[in-house]
ChimeraX commands (.cxc) that place a marker at each C-alpha (Angstrom):
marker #1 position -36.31,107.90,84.16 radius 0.5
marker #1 position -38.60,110.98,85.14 radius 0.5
marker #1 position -41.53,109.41,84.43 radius 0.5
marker #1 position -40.93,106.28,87.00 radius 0.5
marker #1 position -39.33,108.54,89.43 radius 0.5
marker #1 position -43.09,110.42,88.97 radius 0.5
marker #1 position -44.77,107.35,89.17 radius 0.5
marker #1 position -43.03,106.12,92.34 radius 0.5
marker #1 position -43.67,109.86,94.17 radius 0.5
marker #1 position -47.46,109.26,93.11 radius 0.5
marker #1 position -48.00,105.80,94.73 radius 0.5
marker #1 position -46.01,106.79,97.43 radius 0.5
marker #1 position -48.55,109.44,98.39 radius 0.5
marker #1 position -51.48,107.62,97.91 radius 0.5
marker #1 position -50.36,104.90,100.01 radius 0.5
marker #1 position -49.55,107.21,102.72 radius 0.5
marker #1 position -52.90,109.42,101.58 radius 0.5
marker #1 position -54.79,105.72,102.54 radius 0.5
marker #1 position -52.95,105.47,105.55 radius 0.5
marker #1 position -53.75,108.45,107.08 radius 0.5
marker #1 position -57.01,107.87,106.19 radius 0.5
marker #1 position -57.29,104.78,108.44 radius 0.5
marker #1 position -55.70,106.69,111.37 radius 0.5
marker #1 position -58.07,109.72,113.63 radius 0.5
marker #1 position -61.16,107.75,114.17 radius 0.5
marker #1 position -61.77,106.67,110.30 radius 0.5
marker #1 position -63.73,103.61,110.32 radius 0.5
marker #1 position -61.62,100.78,108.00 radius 0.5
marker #1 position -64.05,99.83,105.02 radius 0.5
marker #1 position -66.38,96.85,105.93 radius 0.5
marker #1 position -65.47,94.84,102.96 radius 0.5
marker #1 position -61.88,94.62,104.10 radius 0.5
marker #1 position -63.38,93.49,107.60 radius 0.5
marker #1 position -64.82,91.05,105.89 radius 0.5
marker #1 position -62.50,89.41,104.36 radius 0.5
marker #1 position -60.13,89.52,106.96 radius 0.5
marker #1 position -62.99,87.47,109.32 radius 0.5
marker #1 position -64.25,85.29,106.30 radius 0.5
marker #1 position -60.65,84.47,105.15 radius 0.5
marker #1 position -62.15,84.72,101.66 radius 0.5
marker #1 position -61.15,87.52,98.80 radius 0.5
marker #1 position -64.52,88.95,97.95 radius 0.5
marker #1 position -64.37,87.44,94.50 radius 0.5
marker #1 position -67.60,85.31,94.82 radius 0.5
marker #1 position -70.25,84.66,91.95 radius 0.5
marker #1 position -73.73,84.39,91.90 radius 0.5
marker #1 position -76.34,83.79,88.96 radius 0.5
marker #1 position -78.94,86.17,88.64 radius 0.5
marker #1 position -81.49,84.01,88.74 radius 0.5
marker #1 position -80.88,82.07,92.11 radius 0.5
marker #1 position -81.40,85.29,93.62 radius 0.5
marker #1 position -84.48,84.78,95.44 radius 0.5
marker #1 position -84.08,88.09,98.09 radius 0.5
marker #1 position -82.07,90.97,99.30 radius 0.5
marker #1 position -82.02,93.53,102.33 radius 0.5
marker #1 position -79.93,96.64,102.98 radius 0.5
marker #1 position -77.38,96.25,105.80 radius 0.5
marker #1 position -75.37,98.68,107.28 radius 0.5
marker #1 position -72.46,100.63,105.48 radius 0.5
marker #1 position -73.85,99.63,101.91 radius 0.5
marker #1 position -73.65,96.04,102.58 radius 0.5
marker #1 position -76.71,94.06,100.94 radius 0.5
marker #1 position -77.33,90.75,102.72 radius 0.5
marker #1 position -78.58,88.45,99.42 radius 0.5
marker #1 position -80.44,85.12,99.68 radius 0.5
marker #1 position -79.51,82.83,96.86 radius 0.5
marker #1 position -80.13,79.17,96.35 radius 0.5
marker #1 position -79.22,77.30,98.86 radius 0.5
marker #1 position -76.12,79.97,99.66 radius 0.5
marker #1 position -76.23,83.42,100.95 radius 0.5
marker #1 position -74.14,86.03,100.33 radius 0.5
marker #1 position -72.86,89.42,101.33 radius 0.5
marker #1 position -72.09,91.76,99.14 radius 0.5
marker #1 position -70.17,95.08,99.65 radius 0.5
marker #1 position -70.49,98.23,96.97 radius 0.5
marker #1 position -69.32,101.69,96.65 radius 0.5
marker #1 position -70.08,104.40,99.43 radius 0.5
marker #1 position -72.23,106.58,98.19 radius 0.5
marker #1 position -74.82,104.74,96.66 radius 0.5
marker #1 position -77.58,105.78,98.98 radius 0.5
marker #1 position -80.99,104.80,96.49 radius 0.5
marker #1 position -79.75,101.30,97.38 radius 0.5
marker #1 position -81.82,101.76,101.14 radius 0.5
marker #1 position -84.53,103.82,99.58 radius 0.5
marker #1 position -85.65,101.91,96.19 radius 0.5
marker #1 position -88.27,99.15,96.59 radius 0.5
marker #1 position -86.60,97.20,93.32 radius 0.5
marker #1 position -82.79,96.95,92.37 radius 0.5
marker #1 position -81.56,95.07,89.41 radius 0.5
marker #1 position -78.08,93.15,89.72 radius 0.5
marker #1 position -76.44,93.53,86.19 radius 0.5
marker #1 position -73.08,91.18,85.13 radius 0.5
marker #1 position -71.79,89.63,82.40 radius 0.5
marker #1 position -73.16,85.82,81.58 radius 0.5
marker #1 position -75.92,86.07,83.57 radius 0.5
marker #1 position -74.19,86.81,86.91 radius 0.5
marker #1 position -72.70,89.44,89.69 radius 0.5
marker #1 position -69.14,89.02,90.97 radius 0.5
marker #1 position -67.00,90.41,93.71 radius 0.5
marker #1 position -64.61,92.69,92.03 radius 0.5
marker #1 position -65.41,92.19,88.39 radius 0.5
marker #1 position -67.23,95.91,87.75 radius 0.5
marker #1 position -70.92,94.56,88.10 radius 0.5
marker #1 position -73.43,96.28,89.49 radius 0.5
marker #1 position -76.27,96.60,91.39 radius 0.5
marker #1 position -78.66,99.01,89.75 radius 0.5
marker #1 position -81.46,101.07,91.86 radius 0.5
marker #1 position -83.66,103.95,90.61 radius 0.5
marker #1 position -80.88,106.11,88.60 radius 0.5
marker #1 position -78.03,104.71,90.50 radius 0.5
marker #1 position -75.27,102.03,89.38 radius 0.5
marker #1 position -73.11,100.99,91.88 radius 0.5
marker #1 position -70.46,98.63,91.29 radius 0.5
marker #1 position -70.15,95.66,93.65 radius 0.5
marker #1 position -66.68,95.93,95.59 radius 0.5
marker #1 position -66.98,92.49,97.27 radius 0.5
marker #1 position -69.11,89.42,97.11 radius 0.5
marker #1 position -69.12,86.79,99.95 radius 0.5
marker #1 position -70.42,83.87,99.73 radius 0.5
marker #1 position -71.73,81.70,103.12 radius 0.5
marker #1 position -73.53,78.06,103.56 radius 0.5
marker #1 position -76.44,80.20,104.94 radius 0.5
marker #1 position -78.06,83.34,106.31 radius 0.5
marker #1 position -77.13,82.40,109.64 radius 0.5
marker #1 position -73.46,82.37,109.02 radius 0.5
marker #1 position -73.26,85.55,106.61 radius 0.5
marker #1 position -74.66,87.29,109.57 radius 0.5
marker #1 position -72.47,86.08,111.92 radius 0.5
marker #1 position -69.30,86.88,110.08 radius 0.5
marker #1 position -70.96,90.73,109.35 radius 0.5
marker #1 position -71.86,91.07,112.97 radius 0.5
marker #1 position -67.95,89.92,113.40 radius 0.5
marker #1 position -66.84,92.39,111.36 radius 0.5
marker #1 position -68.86,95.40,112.93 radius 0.5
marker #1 position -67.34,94.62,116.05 radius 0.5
marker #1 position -64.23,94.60,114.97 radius 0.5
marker #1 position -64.51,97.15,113.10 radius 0.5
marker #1 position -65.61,98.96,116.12 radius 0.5
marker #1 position -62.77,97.95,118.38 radius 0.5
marker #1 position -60.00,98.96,115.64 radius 0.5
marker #1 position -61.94,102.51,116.02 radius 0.5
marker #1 position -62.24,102.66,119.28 radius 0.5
marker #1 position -58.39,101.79,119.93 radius 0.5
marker #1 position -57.20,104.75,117.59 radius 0.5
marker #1 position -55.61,107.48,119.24 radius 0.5
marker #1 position -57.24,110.77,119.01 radius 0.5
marker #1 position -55.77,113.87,118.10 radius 0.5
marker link #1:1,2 radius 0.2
marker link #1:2,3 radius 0.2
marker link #1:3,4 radius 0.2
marker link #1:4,5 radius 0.2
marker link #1:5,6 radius 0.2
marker link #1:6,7 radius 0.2
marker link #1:7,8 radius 0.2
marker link #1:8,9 radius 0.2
marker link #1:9,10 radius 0.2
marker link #1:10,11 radius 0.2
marker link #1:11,12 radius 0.2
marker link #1:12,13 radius 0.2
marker link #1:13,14 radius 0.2
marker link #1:14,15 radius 0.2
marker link #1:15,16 radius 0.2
marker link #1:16,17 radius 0.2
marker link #1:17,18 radius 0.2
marker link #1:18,19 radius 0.2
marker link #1:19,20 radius 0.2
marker link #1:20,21 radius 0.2
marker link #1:21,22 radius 0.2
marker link #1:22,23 radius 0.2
marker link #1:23,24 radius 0.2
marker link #1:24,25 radius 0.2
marker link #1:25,26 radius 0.2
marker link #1:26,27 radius 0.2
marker link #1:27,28 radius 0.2
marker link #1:28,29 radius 0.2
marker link #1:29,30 radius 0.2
marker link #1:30,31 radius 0.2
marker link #1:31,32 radius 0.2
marker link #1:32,33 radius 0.2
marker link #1:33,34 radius 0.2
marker link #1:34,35 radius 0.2
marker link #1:35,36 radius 0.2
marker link #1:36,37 radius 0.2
marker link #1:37,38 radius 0.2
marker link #1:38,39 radius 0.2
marker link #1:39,40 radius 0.2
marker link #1:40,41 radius 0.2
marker link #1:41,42 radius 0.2
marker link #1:42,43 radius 0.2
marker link #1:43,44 radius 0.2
marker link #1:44,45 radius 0.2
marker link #1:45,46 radius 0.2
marker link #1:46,47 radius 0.2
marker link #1:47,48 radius 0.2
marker link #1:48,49 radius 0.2
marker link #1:49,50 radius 0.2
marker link #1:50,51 radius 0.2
marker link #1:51,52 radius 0.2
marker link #1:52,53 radius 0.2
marker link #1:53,54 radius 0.2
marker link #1:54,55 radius 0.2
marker link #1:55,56 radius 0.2
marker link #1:56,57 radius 0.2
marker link #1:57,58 radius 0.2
marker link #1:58,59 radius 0.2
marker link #1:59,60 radius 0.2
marker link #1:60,61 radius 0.2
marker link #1:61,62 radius 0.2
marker link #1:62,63 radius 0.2
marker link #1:63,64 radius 0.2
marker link #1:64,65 radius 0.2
marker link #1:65,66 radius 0.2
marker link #1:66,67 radius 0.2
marker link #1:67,68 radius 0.2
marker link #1:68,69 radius 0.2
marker link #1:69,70 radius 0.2
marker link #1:70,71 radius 0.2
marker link #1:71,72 radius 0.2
marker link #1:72,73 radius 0.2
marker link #1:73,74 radius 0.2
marker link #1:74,75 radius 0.2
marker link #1:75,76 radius 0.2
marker link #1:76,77 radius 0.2
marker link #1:77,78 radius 0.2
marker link #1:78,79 radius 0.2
marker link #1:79,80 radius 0.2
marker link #1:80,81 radius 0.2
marker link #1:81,82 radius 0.2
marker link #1:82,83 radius 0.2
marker link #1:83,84 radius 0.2
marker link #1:84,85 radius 0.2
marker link #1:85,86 radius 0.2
marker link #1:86,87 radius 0.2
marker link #1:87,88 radius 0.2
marker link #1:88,89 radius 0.2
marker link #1:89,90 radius 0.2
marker link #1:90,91 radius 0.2
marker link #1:91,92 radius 0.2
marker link #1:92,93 radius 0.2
marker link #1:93,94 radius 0.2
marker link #1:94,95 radius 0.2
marker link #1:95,96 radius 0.2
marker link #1:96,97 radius 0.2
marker link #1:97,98 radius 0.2
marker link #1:98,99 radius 0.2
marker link #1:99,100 radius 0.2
marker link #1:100,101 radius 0.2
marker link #1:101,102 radius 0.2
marker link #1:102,103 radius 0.2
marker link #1:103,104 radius 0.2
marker link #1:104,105 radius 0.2
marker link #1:105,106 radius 0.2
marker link #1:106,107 radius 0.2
marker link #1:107,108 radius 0.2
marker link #1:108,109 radius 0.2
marker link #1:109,110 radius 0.2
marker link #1:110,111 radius 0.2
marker link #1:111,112 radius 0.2
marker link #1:112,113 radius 0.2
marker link #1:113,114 radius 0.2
marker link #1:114,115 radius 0.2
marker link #1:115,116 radius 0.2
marker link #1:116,117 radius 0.2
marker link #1:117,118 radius 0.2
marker link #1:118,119 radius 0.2
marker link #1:119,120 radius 0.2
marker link #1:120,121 radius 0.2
marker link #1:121,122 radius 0.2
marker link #1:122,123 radius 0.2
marker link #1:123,124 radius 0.2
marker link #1:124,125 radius 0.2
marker link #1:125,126 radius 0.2
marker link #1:126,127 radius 0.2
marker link #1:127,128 radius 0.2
marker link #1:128,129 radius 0.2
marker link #1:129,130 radius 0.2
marker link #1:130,131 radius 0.2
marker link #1:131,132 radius 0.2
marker link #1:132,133 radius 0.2
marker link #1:133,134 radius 0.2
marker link #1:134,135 radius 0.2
marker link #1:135,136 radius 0.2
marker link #1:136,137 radius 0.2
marker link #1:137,138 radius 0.2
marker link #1:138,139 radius 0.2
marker link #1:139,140 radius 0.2
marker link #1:140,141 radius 0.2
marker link #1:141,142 radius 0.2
marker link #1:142,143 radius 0.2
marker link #1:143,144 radius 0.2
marker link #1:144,145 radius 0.2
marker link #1:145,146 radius 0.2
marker link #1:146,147 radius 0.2
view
């Protein structure tokens, strides 16, 4: 009985630990922005080699040109070689990266795992849901009280 009665104290404080974290002027992560304009779960799939491109967006966001899709995919704060390397390496099981299934996007020393991947009919529409999201993003920060 202790040890659920532990348990239950323990999620208890890291839900409220995440809540706080969202209140005085945190920014909400851009990957749940994301899904909350795309409607989709983040769980997207791409093969390796339909890659054809990538850029660095904001926030560790990497805008990825596939064929005939393009995705967005969200990974770990913190992984700041990402913006700086000239070459990154996507690395997943059976030949391909997806959204919440521990693959990674490798640059220079650095493995970051892929939180989220989105997937859009084009480039055009991934950036208009990420531009969505920023602003968004930006009002929910903007309408937290401060301190």
């Amino acid at each position: 009985m202790k040890q659920r009665t532990t348990f239950g104290v323990a999620a208890c404080a890291a839900l409220l630990a995440s809540c706080a974290s969202m209140t005085g002027g945190d920014k909400p992560r851009l990957g749940s922005m994301l899904g909350d304009t795309t409607g989709q779960k983040g769980r997207a799939c791409i093969k390796v080699n339909d890659i054809k491109g990538y850029g660095v967006l904001e926030d560790n966001v990497i805008s990825i040109e596939g064929k005939g899709e393009h995705y967005l995919a969200t990974v770990q704060p913190g992984c700041s070689e990402i913006s700086q390397s000239a070459q990154i390496l996507f690395s997943g099981d059976f030949g391909e990266v997806c959204g919440e299934a521990l693959d990674e996007i490798v640059a220079g020393e650095e493995r970051c795992t892929i939180n989220q991947l989105f997937e859009f009919n084009n480039r055009e529409a991934a950036m208009k849901a990420y531009h969505a999201s920023l602003e968004r993003r930006d009002q929910f920060t903007n309408d937290q009280p401060t301190g």
